[in-house]
C-alpha positions, -999 to 999 in steps of 0.1 A, spaced: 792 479 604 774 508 583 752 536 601 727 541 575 701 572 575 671 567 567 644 591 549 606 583 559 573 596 544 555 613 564 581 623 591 606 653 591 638 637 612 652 611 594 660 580 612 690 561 618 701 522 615 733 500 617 735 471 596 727 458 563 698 435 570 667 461 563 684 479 540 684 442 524 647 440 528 639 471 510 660 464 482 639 434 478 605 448 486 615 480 458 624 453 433 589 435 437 610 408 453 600 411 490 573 419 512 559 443 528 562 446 564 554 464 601 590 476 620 604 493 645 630 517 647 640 535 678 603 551 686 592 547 654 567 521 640 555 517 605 556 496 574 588 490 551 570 508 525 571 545 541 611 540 538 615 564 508 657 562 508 686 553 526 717 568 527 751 557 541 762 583 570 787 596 560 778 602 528 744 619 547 771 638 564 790 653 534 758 663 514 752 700 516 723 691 537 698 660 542 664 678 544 680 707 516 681 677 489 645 664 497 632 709 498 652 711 465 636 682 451 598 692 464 605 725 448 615 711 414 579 690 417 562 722 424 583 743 398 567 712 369 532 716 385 528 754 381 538 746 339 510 745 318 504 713 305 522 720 271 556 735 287 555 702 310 551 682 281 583 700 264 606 690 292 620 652 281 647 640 304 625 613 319 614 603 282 652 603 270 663 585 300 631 559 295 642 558 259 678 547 268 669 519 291 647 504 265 668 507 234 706 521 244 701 548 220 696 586 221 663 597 214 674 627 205 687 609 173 658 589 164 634 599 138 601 580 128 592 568 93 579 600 81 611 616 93 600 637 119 616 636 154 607 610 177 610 635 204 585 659 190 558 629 190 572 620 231 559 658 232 526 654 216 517 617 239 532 639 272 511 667 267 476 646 259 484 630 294 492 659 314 460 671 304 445 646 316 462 646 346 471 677 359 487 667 398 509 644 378 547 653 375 564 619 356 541 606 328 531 569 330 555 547 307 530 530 295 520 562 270 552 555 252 545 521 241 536 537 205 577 553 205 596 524 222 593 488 206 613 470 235 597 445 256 633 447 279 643 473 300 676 480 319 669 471 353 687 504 371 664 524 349 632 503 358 640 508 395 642 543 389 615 549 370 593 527 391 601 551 423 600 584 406 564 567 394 553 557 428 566 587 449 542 609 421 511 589 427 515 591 462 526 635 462 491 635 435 469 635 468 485 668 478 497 684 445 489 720 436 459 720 414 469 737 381 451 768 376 450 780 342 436 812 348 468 822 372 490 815 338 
């Protein structure tokens, strides 16, 4: 039986779990297939929504650390946050990778009618919305509609970019306001 370890929101020590079953549950409640619920784990309580990962021990074990990944990865938020809004807009791996789920192609290829890059316009609909919202790190996919023609997405991308999407609503009540006189 797997030992899985568990990251929550909200709480520093991860938790711990043996057993497929809840990691089940998630799966289905991150895919919009399952519900929501109140559990129990050890002397925790909450709802299956605070789970933010899970990892298989060992594999917890062999990382350099468990909470260095997550201090990294807060870092890297704060690191996009402190941009101005036109320097955040320049960085496109989330667009590129949102690209290739939709299409299978690399944007980086892709130019529009008029022949300029379809990257360059990702820039201009990136920046407009980081403008308009400042605590934001991931734009909404939705702002790409105009670039990406696909009604069908791979569903490993979806997944991710539904949890990158959700994680940055949630981190926008405590996100850094960007100061634009400190830059």
């Amino acid at each position: 039986m797997k030992t899985y370890t568990i990251r929550v929101r909200g709480r520093k020590e991860p938790l711990h779990v043996e057993g497929d079953s809840l990691l089940e549950d998630w799966r289905l409640y991150q895919e919009g297939k399952g519900k929501d619920f109140i559990l129990t784990l050890g002397n925790w309580t909450g709802k299956l929504s605070m789970i933010a990962d899970f990892f298989v021990e060992e594999a917890a074990k062999s990382n350099k650390s468990f909470d260095d990944y997550y201090e990294m990865e807060r870092k890297e938020q704060l690191r996009k946050l402190q941009l101005v809004p036109a320097e955040r807009a320049k960085e496109l791996g989330f667009f590129r990778f949102l690209y290739w789920g939709f299409t299978k192609k690399d944007s980086k290829e892709i130019k529009t009618n008029s022949g300029a890059s379809i990257e360059d316009f990702a820039i201009e609909l990136q920046k407009k919305f980081f403008e308009e919202n400042p605590k934001r790190v991931w734009p909404d996919p939705i702002i790409f509609k105009a670039i990406i023609k696909s009604n069908t997405c791979d569903q490993a991308v979806t997944g991710i970019v539904e949890r990158l999407i959700r994680v940055d609503y949630e981190n926008e009540k405590f996100a850094p306001t960007y100061n634009p006189t400190t830059h």
